[in-house]
Backbone bond lengths (Angstrom), bond angles and torsions (degrees), N, CA, C in turn:
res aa  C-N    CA-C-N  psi(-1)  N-CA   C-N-CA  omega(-1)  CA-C   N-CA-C  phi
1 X - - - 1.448 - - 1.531 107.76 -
2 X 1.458 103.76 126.82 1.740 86.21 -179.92 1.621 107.30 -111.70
3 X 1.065 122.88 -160.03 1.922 141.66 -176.27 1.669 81.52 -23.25
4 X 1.761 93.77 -89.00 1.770 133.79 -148.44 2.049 91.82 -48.37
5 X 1.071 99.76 -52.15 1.301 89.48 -177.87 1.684 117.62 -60.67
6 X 0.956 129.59 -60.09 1.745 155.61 174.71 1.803 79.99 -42.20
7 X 0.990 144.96 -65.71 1.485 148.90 -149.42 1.581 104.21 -65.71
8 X 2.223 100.03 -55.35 1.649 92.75 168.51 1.316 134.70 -70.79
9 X 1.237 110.27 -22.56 1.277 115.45 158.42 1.540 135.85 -49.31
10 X 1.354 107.61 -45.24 1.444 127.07 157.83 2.018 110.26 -45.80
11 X 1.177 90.24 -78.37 1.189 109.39 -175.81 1.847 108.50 -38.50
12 X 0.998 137.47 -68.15 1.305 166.65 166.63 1.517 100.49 -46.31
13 X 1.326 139.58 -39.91 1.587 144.41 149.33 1.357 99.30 -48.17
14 X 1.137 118.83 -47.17 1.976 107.42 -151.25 1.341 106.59 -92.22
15 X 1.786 116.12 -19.00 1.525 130.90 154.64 1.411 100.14 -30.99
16 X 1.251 101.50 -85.92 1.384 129.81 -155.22 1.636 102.30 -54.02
17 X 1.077 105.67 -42.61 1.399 104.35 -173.58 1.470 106.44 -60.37
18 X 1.840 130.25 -62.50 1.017 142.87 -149.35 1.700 104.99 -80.58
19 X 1.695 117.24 -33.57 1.274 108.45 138.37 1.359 133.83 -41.62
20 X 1.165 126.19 -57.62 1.746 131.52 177.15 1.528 105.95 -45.93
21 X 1.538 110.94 -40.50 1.952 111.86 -153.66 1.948 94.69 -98.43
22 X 1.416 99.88 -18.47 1.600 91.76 174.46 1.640 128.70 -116.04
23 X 1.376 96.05 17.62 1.473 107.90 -173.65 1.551 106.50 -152.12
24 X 1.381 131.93 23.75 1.168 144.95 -161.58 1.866 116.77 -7.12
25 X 1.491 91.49 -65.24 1.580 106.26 -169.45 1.919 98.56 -77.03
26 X 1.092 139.62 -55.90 1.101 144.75 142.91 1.527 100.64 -6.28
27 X 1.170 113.74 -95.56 1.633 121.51 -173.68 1.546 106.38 -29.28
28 X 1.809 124.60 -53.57 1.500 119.81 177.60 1.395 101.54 -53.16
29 X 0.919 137.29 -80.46 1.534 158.15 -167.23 1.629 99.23 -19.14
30 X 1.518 113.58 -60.35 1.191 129.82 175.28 1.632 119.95 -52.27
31 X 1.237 90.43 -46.61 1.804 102.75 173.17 1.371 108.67 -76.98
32 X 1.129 140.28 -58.42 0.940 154.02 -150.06 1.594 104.75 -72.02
33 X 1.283 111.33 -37.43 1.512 108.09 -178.56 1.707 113.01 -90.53
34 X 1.267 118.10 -19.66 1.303 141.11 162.95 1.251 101.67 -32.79
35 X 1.517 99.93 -78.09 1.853 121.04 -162.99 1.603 111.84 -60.66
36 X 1.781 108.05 -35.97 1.312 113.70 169.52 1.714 126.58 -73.85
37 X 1.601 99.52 -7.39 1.505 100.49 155.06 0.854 148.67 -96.46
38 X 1.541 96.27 -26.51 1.855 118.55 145.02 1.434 129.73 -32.04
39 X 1.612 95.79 -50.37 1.104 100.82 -175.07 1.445 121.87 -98.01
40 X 1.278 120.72 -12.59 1.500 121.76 142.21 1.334 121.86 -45.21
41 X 1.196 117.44 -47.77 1.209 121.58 -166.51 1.749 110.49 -66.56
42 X 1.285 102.21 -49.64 1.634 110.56 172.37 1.457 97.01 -66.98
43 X 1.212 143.65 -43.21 1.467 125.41 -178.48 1.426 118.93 -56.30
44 X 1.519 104.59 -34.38 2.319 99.93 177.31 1.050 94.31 -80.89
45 X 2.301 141.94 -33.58 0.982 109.29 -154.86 1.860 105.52 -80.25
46 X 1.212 105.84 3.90 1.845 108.70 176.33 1.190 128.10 -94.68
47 X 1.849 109.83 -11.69 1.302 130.94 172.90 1.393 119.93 -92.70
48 X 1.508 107.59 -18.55 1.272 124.24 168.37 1.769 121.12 -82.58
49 X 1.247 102.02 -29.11 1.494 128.27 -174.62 2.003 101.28 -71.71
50 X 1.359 79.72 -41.77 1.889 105.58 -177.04 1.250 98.06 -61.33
51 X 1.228 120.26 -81.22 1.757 131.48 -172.16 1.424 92.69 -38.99
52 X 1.425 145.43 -74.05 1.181 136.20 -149.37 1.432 138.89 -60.84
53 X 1.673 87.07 -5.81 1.348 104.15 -162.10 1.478 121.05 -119.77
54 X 1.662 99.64 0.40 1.235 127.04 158.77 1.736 132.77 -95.01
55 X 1.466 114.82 123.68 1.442 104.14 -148.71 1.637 87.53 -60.42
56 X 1.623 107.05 -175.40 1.387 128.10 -170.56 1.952 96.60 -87.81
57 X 1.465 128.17 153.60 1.244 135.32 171.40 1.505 107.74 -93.44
């Protein structure tokens, strides 16, 4: 990880943060749909992983 990276990271934390502490319900909403796309996303890429690995009928 160098400077530029470590810096956006920073930067992009204190977003997130100062959203959360000044917009409370906003801030969940924001998170909340984030994590649920995340985790969609890992759910087809394991269902997809699934299908492939099962011969054809």
């Amino acid at each position: 990880m160098n400077v530029l990276d470590l810096t956006k990271a920073t930067v992009l934390c204190a977003a997130i943060a100062f959203l959360v502490y000044s917009y409370p319900v906003l801030g969940q909403i924001v998170i909340i749909g984030l994590l649920s796309v995340l985790w969609l996303s890992c759910a087809l890429q394991t269902v997809q992983t699934v299908r492939r690995r099962q011969p054809p009928v």
